[in-house]
N, C-alpha and C positions, 0 to 999 in steps of 0.2 A: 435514578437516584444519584445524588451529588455528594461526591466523599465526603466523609462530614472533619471539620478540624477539632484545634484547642486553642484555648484561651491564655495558653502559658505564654509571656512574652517571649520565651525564649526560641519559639520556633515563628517567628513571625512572618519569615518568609515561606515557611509552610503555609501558613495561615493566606498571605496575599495567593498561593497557588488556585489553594478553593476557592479562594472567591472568584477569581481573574476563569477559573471552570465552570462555576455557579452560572456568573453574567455570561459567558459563552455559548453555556449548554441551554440557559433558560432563557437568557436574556429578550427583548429588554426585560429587565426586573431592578424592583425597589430594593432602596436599604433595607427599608421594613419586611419585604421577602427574602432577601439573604437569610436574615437570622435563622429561619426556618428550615430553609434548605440547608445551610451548611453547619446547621449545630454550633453556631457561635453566638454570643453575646449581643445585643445591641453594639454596645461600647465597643466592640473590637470590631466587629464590621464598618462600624462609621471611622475606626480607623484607618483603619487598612483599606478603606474604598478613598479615603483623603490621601493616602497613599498612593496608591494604585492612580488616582488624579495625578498625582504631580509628576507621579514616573513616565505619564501618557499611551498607559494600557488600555484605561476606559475612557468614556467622556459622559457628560449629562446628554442623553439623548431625545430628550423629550417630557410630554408629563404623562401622567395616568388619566384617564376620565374623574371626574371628580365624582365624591362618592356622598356627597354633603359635607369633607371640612377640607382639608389644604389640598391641593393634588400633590400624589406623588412623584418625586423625578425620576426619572427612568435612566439608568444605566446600561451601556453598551461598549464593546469593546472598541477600541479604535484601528483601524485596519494600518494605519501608519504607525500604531508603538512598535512596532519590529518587523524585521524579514528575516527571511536566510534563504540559502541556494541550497536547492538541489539536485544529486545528480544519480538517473537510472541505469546501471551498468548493462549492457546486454552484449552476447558475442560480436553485432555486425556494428553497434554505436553504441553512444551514451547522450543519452537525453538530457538538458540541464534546463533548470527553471529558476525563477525567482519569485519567491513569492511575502507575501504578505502574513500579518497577522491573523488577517479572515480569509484565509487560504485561496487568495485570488490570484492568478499565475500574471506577474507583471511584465514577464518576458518569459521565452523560450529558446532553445536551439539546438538541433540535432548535428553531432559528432562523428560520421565516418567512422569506424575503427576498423583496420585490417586483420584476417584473421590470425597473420603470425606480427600483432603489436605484442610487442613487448612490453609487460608492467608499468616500467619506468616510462615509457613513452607515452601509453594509455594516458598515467596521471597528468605528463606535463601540457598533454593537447587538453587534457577535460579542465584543468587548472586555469590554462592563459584562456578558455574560453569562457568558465567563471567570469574570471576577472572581468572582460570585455563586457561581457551581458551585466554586471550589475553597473559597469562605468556607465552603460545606455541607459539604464533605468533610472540612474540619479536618485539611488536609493542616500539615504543618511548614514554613511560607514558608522556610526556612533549605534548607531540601531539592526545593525547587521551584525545577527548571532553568531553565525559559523554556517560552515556547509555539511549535510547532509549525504551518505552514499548508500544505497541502494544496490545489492549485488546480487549475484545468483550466488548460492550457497556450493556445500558448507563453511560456515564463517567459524572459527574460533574469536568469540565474544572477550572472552579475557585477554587474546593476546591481541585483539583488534588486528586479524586476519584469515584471509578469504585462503581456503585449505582444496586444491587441487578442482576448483570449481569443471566441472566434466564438459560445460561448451566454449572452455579456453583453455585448449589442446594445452599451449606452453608455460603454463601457469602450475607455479607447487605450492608451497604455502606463502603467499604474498602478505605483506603486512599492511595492507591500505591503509587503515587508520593513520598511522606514522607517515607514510608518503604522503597522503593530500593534508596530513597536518601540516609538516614541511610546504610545501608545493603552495598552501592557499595563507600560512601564517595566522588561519583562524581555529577556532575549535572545531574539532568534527565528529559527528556522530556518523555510525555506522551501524547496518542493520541486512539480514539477508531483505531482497524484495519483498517477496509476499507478506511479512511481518513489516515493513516499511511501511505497503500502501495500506495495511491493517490499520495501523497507527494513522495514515492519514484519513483514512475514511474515519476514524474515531474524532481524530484531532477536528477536521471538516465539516463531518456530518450532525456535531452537533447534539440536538435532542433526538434526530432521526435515528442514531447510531449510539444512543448512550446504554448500558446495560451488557447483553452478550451476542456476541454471533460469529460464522465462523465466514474469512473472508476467500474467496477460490482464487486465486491470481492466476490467468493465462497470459504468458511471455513465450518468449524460447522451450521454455516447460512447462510444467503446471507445480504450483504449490500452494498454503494455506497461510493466514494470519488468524491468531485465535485471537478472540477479547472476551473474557469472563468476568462480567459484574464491574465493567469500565477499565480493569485490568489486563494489558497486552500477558500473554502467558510465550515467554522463551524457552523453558527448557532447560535442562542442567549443564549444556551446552550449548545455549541458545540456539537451536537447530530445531525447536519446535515447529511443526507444523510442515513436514516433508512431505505433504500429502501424494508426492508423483509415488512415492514408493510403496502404499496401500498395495493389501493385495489384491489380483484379480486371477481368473480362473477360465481358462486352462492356460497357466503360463508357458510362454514360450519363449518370449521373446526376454533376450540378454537384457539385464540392466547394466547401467556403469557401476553399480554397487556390486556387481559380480552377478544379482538373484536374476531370477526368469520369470520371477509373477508380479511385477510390481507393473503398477498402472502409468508412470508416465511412458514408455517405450511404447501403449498402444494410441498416447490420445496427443502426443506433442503435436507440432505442425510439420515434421518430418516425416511421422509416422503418420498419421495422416493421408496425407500427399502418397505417400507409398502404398497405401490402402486404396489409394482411388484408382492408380493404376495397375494395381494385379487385379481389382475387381472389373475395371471398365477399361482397359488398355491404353496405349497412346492415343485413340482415337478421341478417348473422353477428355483428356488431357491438353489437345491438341485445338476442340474444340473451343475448352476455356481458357486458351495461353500460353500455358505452363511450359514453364522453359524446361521441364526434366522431364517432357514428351520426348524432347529430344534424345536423350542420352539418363534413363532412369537412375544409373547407378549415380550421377550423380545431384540425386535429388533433396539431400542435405545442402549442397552448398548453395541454390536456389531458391529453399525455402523459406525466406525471408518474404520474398517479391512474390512467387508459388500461393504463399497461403494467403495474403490479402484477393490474390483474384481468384482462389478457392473460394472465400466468404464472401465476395460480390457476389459469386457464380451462385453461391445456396440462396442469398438474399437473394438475388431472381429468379430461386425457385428451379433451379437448373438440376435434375433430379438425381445423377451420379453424384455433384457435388453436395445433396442433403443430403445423399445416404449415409455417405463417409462420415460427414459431421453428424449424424445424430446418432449413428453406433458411438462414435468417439463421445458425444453427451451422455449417451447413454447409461455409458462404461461411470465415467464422472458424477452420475448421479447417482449411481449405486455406490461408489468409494464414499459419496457426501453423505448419503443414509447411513454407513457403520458410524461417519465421521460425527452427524447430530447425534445418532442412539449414544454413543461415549461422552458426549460435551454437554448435552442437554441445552443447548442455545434455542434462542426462539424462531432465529435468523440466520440465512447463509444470503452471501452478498458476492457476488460476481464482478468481477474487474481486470483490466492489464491491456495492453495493447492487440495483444491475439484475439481478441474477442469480437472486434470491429466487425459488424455487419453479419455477425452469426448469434448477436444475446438475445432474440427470442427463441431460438433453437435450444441455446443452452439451458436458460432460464426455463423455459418447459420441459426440458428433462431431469433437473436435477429439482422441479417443485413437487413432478410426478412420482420420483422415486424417495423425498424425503417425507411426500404425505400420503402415500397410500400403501409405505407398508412399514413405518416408523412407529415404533412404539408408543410414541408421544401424541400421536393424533388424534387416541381417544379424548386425550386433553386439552391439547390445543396443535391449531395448525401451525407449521414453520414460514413465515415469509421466504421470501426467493425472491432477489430483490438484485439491482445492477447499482454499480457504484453511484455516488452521488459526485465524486470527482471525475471519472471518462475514463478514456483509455490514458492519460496522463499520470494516472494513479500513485505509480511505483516512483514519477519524479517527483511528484510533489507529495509523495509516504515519505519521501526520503528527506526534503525539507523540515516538514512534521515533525521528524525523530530532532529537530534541532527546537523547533517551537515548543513542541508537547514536550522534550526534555531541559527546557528551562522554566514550563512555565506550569505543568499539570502535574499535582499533587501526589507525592510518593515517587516517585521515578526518577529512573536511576540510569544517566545516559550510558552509553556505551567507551567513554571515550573523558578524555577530562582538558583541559582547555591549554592552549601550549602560546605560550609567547604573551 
């Protein structure tokens, strides 16, 4: 369902938001279909779509079949009224995109980061390689919103900064927003990850994604993006949706939060990897690659490279490397079952870079455990569903929070426009 607006002139660019979401989530659609969906007037739709024309949001995209009297024109957005960059924080790089209106990545490029960068350094390499990738794209600076970031949490939302984030050792409470304000001289939104690429699967997916559901993001960690009733849900500290710290049982193992029964210390791609080798030794390990056959202690600093040819090794079915990964799905599917019986969503959506070559392992464990002992299944089943943007997700979530924060209804970016 399509937020519905008003007819008051005085919120008109409220007004152009619905519609510009109307034609996005439904489109193509007619003038004569706006009215309906979006709870406006004739009159004011045929404005604000004359609008939305000359601003080069939309365009006429065709006709309707004729029905016996004029055909109607069909409305579509235009993948050229806007872009912005985005960019994916993670401990070993940062991923940065550009993208489009219609969430099409026009460029990309991955950033090295060393484990002891520093803040300020971090920004100035992710900065001057912005810059570079949109000077290649020959994007319209007139039409380039601002940039996007995308972090691993916890973020304080109000101060627009990323607070003692636990897989950037020398990190205390950094103010990103302000530094890549400075650094890129555009506006920037800022968002933890899993809530970025939330937004982006909403912002992208369209009619696929409109309504509710809860998004899983696998990165460096595991965490969630909620969306209720087309509504990103943050939290009173925008720190909703911490899902690595759910509990599990029998805890043992330390969190960075100080507890012992939270769930991402069993299912990251460190811990993981560590699973594989007190279960199956260096021999198993050794077999599949893994450089932390060699010297297990240190199997964090490796697990970057470690887990992609972990998830080739289960994709071929390599039977040490399922085991690991399906207790670790396992574990995820049963946090996802508390997580649907509390949100009541229809949908849980799986997504993040980590996930490559292991999402029908995942996806069959967290469909099995949200529908066969979910409260909700007398009623209806839960989809379990993989992203519709890829492992890209979290770079171009993080764009989103610039598009979907100028241009979808009611929302409220994180960040306000400098220069």
């Amino acid at each position: 369902m399509t937020q519905g607006g008003t007819n008051l002139p005085r919120v008109g660019g409220y007004n152009q938001a619905v519609i510009l979401d109307a034609i996005r989530t439904a489109g193509p659609v007619s003038r004569v279909e706006l009215a309906p969906l979006t709870g406006l007037t004739s009159q004011t739709v045929s404005n604000v779509v004359r609008r939305l024309l000359a601003a080069g949001l939309i365009t006429e995209s065709g006709h309707a079949p004729s029905s016996g009297g004029k055909r109607r024109t069909l409305l579509s957005p235009r993948a050229d009224g806007a872009f912005a960059v985005g960019v994916q924080l993670d401990p070993d790089a940062a991923v940065i995109v550009v993208v489009d209106l219609a969430g099409e990545v026009l460029a990309s490029r991955r950033v090295a980061l060393a484990d002891s960068a520093e803040p300020a350094d971090v920004v100035a390499r992710v900065a001057a390689a912005a810059r570079r990738l949109t000077a290649r794209t020959r994007v319209d600076p007139a039409r380039l919103l601002g940039t996007g970031i995308a972090t691993p949490g916890p973020i304080d939302g109000t101060a627009g900064e990323v607070v003692h984030p636990p897989n950037f050792p020398r990190w205390g409470r950094v103010p990103l927003l302000e530094m890549f304000g400075a650094a890129t001289g555009m506006p920037v939104a800022m968002d933890n990850d899993a809530t970025a690429a939330a937004i982006g699967e909403r912002w992208i997916g369209g009619r696929a994604r409109a309504g509710s559901f809860l998004f899983l993001y696998l990165g460096t960690g595991i965490g969630a993006g909620i969306v209720l009733n087309n509504t990103v849900l943050h939290g009173d500290s925008s720190n909703a949706g911490e899902f690595g710290h759910m509990a599990v049982e029998p805890g043992e193992r330390t969190c960075h939060c100080g507890g012992t029964n939270c769930l991402g210390p069993y299912v990251n791609p460190s811990a993981v990897l560590a699973d594989l080798l007190a279960r199956y030794g260096s021999s198993a390990a050794e077999r599949i690659g893994l450089a932390c056959a060699a010297d297990p202690a240190r199997v964090e600093e490796s697990a970057h490279a470690d887990w992609k040819l972990l998830c080739r090794a289960a994709r071929r079915g390599d039977r040490a490397a399922c085991d690991v990964v399906r207790t670790a799905a396992a574990r995820i599917g049963q946090a996802a079952r508390g997580a649907v019986a509390l949100l009541d969503v229809e949908r849980v959506v799986l997504g993040g870079e980590a996930l490559r070559g292991i999402e029908d392992i995942m996806c069959e464990a967290v469909e099995a455990a949200v529908n066969t002992t979910s409260v909700t299944r007398v009623i209806r089943r839960v989809a379990v569903e993989r992203s519709v943007i890829g492992e890209a997700v979290g770079a171009v979530g993080a764009a989103s929070l610039v598009l979907h924060g100028t241009y979808a209804p009611g929302w409220r970016m994180l960040t306000q426009p400098r220069g």
